[in-house]
C-alpha positions as CSV (number, residue, x, y, z in Angstrom):
1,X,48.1,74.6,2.8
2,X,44.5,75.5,2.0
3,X,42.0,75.7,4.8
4,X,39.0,73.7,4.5
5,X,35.4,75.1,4.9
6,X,33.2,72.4,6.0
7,X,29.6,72.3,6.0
8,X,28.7,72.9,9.5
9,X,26.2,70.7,11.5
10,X,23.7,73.9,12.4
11,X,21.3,71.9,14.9
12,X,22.3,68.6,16.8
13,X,19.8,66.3,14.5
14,X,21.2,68.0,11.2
15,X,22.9,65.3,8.6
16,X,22.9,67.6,5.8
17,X,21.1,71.0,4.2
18,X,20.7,72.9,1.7
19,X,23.3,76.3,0.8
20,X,21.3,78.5,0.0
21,X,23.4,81.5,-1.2
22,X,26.9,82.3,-1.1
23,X,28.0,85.8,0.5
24,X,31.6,86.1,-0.4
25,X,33.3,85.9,-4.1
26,X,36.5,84.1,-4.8
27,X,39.2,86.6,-4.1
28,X,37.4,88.2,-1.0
29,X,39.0,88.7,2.2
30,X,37.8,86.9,5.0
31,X,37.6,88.2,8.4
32,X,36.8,85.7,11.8
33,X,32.7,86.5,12.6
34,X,32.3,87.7,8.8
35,X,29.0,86.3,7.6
36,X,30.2,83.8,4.6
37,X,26.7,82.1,3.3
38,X,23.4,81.3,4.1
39,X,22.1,77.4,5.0
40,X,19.2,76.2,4.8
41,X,18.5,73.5,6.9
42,X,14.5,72.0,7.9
43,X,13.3,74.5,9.8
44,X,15.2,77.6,8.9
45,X,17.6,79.7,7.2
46,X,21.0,80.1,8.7
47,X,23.8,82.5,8.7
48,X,27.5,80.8,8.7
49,X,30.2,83.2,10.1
50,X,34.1,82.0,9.1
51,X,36.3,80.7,11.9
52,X,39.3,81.0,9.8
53,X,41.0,84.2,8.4
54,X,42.4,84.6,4.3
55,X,41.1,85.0,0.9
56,X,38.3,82.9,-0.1
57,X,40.0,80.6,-3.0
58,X,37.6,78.8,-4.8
59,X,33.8,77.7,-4.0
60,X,33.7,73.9,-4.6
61,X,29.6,73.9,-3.7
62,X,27.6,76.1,-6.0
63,X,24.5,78.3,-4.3
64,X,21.3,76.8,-4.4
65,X,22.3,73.1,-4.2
66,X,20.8,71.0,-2.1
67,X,20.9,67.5,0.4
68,X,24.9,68.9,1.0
69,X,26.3,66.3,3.6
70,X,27.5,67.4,6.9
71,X,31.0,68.0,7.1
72,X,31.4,67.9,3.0
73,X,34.5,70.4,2.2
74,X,32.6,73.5,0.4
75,X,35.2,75.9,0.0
76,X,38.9,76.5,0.1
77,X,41.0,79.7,2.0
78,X,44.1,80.9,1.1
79,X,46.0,81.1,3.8
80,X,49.0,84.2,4.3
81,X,51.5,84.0,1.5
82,X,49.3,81.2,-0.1
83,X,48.6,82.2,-3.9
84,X,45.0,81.4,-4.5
85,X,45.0,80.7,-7.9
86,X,47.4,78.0,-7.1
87,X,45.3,76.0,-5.0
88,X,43.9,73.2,-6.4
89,X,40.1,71.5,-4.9
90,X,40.2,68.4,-4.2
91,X,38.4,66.5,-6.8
92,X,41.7,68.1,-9.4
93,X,44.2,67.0,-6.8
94,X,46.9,64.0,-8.8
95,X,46.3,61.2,-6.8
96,X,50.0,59.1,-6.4
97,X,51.7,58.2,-9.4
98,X,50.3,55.5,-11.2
99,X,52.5,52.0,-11.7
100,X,54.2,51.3,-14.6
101,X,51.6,49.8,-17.2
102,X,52.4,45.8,-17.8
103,X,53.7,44.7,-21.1
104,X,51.2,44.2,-23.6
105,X,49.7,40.8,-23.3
106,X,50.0,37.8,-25.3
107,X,46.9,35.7,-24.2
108,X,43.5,36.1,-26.5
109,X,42.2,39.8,-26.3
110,X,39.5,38.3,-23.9
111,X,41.2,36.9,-21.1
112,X,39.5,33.4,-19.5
113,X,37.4,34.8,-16.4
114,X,40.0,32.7,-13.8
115,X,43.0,34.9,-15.9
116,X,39.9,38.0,-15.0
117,X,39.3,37.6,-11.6
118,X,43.6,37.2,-10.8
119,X,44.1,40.4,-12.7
120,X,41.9,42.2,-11.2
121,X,42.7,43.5,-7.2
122,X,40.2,42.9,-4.3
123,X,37.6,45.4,-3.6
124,X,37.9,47.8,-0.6
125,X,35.9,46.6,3.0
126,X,32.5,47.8,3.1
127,X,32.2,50.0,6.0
128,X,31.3,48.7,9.5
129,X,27.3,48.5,9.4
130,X,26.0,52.2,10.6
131,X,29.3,54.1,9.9
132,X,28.8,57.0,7.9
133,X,30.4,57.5,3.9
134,X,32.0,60.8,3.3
135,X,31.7,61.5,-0.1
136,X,31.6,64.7,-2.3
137,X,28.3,65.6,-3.9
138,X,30.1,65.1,-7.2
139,X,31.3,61.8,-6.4
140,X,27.7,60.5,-5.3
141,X,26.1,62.0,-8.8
142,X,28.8,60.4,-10.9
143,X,28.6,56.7,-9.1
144,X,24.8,56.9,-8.8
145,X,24.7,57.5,-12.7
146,X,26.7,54.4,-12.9
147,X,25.3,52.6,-11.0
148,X,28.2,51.8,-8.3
149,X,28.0,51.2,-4.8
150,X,29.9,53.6,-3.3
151,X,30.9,51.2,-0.2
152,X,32.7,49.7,-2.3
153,X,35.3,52.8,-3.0
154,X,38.0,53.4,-1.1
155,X,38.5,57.2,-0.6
156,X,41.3,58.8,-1.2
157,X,40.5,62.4,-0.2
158,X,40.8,63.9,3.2
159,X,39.4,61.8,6.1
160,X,39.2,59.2,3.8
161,X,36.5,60.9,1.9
162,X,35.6,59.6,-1.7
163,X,35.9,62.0,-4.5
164,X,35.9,62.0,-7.7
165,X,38.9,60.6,-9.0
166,X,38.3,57.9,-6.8
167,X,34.5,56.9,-8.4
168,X,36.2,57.4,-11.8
169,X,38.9,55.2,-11.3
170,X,36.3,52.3,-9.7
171,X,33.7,52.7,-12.8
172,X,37.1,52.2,-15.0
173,X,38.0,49.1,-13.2
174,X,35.0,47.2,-14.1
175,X,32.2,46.3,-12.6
176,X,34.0,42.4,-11.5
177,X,35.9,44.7,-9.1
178,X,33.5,47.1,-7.6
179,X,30.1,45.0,-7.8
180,X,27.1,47.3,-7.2
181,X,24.4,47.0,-5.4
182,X,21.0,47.0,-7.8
183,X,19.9,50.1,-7.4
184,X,15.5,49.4,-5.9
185,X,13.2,50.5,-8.3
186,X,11.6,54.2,-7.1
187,X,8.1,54.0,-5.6
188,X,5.7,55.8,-8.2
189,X,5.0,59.1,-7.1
190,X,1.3,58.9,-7.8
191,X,-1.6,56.5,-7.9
192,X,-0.7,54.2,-11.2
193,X,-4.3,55.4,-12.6
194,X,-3.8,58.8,-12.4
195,X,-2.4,59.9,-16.2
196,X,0.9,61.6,-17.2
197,X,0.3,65.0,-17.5
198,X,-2.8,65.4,-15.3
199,X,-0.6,66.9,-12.5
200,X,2.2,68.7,-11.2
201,X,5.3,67.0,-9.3
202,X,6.4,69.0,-6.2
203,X,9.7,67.8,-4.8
204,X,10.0,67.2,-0.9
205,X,12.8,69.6,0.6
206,X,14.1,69.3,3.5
207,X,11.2,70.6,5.8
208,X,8.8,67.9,4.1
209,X,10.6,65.3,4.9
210,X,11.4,66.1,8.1
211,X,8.0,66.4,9.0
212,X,6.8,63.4,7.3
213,X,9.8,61.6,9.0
214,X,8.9,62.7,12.9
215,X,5.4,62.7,12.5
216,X,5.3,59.4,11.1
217,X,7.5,58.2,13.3
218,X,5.3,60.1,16.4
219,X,2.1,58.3,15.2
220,X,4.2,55.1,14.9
221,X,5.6,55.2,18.4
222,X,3.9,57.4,20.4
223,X,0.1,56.1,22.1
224,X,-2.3,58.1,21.6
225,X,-5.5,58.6,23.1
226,X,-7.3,61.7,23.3
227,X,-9.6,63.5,25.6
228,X,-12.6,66.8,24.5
229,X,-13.7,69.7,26.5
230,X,-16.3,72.5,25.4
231,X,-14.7,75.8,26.9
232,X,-16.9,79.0,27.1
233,X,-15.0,82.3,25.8
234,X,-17.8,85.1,26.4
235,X,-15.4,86.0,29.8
236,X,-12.2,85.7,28.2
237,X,-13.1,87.8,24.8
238,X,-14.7,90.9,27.1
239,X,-11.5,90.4,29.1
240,X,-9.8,90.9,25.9
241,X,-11.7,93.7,25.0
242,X,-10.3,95.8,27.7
243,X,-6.8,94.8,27.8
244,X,-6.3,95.6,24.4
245,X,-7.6,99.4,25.7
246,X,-4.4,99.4,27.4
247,X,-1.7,97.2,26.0
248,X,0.8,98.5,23.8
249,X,0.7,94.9,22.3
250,X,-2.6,93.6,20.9
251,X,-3.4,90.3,23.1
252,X,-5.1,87.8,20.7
253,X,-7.3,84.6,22.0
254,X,-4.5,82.4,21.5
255,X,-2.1,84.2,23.7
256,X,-4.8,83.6,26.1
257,X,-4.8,80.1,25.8
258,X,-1.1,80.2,25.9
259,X,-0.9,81.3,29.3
260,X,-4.1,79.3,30.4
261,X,-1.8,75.9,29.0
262,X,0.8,77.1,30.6
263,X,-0.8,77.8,34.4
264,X,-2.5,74.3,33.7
265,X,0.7,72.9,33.9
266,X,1.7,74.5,36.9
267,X,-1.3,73.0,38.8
268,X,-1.0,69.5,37.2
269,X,2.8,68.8,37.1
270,X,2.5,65.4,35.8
271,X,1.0,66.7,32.6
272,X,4.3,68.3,31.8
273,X,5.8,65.4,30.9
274,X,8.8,63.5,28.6
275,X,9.5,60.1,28.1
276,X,12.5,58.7,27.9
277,X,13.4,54.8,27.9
278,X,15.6,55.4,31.1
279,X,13.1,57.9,33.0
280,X,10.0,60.2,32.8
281,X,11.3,63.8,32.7
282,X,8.8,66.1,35.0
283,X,9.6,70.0,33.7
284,X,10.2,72.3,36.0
285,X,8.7,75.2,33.4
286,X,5.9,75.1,31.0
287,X,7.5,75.7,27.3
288,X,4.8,76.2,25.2
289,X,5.7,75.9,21.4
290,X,3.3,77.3,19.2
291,X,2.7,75.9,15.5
292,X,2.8,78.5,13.1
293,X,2.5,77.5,9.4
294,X,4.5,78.8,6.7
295,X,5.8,78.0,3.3
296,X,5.7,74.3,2.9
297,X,5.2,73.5,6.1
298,X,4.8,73.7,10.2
299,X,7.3,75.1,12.5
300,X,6.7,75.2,16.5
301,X,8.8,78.1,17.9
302,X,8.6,78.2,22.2
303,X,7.4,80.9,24.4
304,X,9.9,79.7,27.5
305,X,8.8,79.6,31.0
306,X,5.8,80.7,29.8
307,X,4.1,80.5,33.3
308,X,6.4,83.5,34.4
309,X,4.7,86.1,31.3
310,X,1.8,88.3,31.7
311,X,-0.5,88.5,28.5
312,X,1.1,91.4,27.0
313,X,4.7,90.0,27.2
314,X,3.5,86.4,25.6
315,X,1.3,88.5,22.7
316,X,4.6,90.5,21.8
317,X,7.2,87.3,22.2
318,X,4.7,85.2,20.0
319,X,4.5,87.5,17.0
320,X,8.0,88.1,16.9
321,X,8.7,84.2,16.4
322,X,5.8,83.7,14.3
323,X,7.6,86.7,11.8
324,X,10.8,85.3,12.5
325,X,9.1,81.8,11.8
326,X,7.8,82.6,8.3
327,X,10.9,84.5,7.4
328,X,12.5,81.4,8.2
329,X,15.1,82.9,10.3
330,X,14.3,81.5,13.7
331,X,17.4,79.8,15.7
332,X,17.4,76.3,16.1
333,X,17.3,77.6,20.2
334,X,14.2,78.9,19.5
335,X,12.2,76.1,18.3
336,X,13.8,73.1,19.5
337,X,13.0,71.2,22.8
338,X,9.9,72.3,24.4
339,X,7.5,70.6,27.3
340,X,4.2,71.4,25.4
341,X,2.6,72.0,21.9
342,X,-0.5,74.1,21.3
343,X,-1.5,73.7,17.7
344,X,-4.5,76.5,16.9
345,X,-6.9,76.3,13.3
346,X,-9.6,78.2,15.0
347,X,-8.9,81.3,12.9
348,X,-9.5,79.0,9.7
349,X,-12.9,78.1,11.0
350,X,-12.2,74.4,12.1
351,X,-14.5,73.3,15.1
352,X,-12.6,70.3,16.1
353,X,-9.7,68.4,15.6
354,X,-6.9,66.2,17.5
355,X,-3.4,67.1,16.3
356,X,-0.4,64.9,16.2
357,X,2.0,64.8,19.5
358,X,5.5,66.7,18.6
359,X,8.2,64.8,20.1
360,X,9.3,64.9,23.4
361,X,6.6,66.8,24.3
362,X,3.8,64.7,26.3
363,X,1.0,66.1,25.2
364,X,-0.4,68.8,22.7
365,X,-3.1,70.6,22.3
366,X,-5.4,71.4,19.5
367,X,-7.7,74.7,19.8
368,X,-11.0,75.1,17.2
369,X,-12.7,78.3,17.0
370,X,-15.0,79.9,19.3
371,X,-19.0,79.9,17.9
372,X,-21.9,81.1,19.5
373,X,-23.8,77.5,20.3
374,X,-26.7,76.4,22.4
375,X,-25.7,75.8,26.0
376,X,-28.7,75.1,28.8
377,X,-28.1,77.1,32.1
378,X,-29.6,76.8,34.8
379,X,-32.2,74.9,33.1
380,X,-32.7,77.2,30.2
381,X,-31.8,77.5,27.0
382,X,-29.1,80.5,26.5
383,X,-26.6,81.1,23.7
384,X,-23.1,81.3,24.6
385,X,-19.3,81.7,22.9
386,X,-18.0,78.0,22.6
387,X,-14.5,76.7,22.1
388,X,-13.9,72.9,21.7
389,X,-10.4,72.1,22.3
390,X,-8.7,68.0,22.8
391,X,-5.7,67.4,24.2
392,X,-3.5,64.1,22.6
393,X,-1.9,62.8,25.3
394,X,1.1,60.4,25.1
395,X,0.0,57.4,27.2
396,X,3.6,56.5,28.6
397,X,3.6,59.7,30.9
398,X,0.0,61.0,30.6
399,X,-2.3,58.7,31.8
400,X,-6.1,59.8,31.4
401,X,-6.6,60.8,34.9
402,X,-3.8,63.7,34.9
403,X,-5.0,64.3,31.1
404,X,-8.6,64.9,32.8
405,X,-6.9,67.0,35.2
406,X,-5.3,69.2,33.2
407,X,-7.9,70.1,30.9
408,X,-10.1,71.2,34.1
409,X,-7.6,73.4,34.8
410,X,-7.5,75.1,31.5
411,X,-11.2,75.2,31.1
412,X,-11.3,76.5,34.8
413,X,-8.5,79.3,34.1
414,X,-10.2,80.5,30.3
415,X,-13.9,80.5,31.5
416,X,-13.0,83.1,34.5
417,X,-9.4,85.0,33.0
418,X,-9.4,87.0,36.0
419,X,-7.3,84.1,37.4
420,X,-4.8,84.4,35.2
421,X,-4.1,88.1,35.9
422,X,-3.5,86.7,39.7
């Protein structure tokens, strides 16, 4: 019997994703550990390695197609001795014989509806509210063009799954045995005012919506509140200077302020926070994630136990997730979970802002770029390198006393960098 190649679940939150490209023909051999296709999920592009051994049979998901359920079959494997070009997918399998068809009828061609409804069998349970419907891309196309709810299908395919035969055979029965659901009219996708024409459409993918989705759901959820502090730099950037004399990797301000965060944490614990419904999580180490923007959208890889990296080790482990990042081929390992978020627009010129808190973290931090501004010193005017940064702080677990904390701690550890060489 063919073996089934699901689509696999490449990240714990993952429900479906996009395949990208296949990199096997039908008819190839395939080895356990070869490298088979490419998935797209949110945040990244995957590599799926095959688990099973045989020749690659048929390829029942084309490349390129997209919102591809978890656990939806997308190719078959021969198995030893199995003859490829026998196996059949499962949309073509012949479902069980049909009954014998009833002798033509002698009532009016247009039964009354009682006679209807009699003739007619009872449609399948809806699932238990929250249980997931397996059904093949092709199935959902066909019954969303006619208009049928697909909880109302029994599936006949593995696991119960709905195919194709199976939406076919409900949109033949009438809709008096499958009623469906009326399908919501879809939100316009622009202002009513604005005229056809006048712009172009974009559709979301994956990452989109993902981010719409958390950060909605962060601004929803999550209290707010949100505290300033002017930080002087003229230290720090001399410091800088002179490191990058010596280190074979070129330390940039924000690798700076990725260590400062991170030392901040060590001295104020209760910034480093998660909540949870059961319990607030205190981290042991500071993981910093660090947005980095790319096509489309924001990704946060994590410089881990970033308290225990000198400068040089932080500048080189940064870039290489910020390439990996925009090449989208970061693991999910490396940019889920997290203590901390530093989000950085300073290079774009931005003074000021407050940034959005990336669940679980507690807190993040959002870094505007350093400009020569008045300061008064010792009772004189004198000009000075200034960078405003505000931290958002989730007021479940940071209250505004630890969030004061820690920003004297990072103001403290930037405006004399020595002290983070110690």
């Amino acid at each position: 019997m063919a073996i089934e190649l699901l689509m696999p679940a490449l990240s714990p939150t993952m429900t479906e994703g996009k395949l990208a490209k296949w990199l096997v023909a039908p008819g190839s051999k395939i080895k356990s550990g070869d490298v088979i296709a490419e998935i797209e999920t949110d945040k990244a592009t995957m590599e799926v390695e095959a688990v099973d051994e045989g020749i690659l049979a048929k390829l029942l998901v084309a490349a390129g197609t997209e919102g591809v359920a978890v656990n939806t079959v997308i190719a078959l494997i021969a198995e030893d001795g199995e003859d490829p070009a026998r196996i059949v997918a499962p949309e073509a399998r012949p479902a069980t014989a049909p009954a014998a068809a009833p002798p033509a009828p002698t009532a009016p061609a247009v039964p009354p509806p009682a006679a209807a409804r009699a003739a007619v069998p009872p449609a399948p349970a809806a699932p238990a509210a929250g249980s997931r419907l397996f059904a093949s891309p092709l199935a959902r196309r066909i019954a969303e063009q006619a208009g049928l709810d697909l909880a109302t299908v029994a599936g006949s395919g593995p696991r119960g799954r709905i195919v194709k035969a199976d939406v076919e055979k409900a949109v033949a029965a009438g809709p008096a045995a499958t009623p469906a659901k009326a399908a919501p009219p879809k939100p316009a996708a622009t202002a009513p005012l604005v005229p056809p024409g006048s712009y172009d459409a974009v559709p979301n993918d994956g990452m989109r919506k993902a981010i719409a989705r958390r950060l909605t759901e962060s601004k929803q959820t999550v209290p707010h509140f949100y505290l300033t502090v002017d930080v002087e730099l003229d230290k720090l950037l001399a410091l800088r200077t002179e490191l990058n004399g010596k280190s074979p990797a070129k330390i940039s301000v924000n690798d700076f302020i990725v260590r400062a965060s991170a030392l901040a944490l060590k001295k104020v614990p209760a910034a480093n926070a998660s909540w949870t419904d059961e319990a607030t999580l205190l981290h042991h180490h500071a993981d910093i994630a660090v947005a980095v923007a790319i096509d489309g959208g924001l990704i946060t890889p994590i410089v881990f136990k970033a308290e225990t990296k000198g400068l040089a080790t932080i500048a080189a482990e940064t870039k290489a997730l910020a390439e990996k990042a925009r090449a989208r081929k970061l693991k999910p390992e490396e940019f889920q979970g997290g203590t901390f978020s530093i989000s950085n627009l300073g290079m774009f010129g931005i003074k000021e802002f407050a940034a959005v808190i990336n669940p679980p973290h507690g807190a993040i931090l959002a870094v505007g770029a350093g400009e020569q501004r008045a300061v008064v010193k010792d009772g004189a005017l004198a000009v000075a390198t200034v960078m405003t940064a505000t931290l958002s702080c989730d007021h479940r677990v940071v209250d505004g006393a630890v969030g004061a904390a820690f920003l004297a701690a990072f103001k403290g550890l930037v405006e004399d960098p020595m002290t983070m060489l110690l």
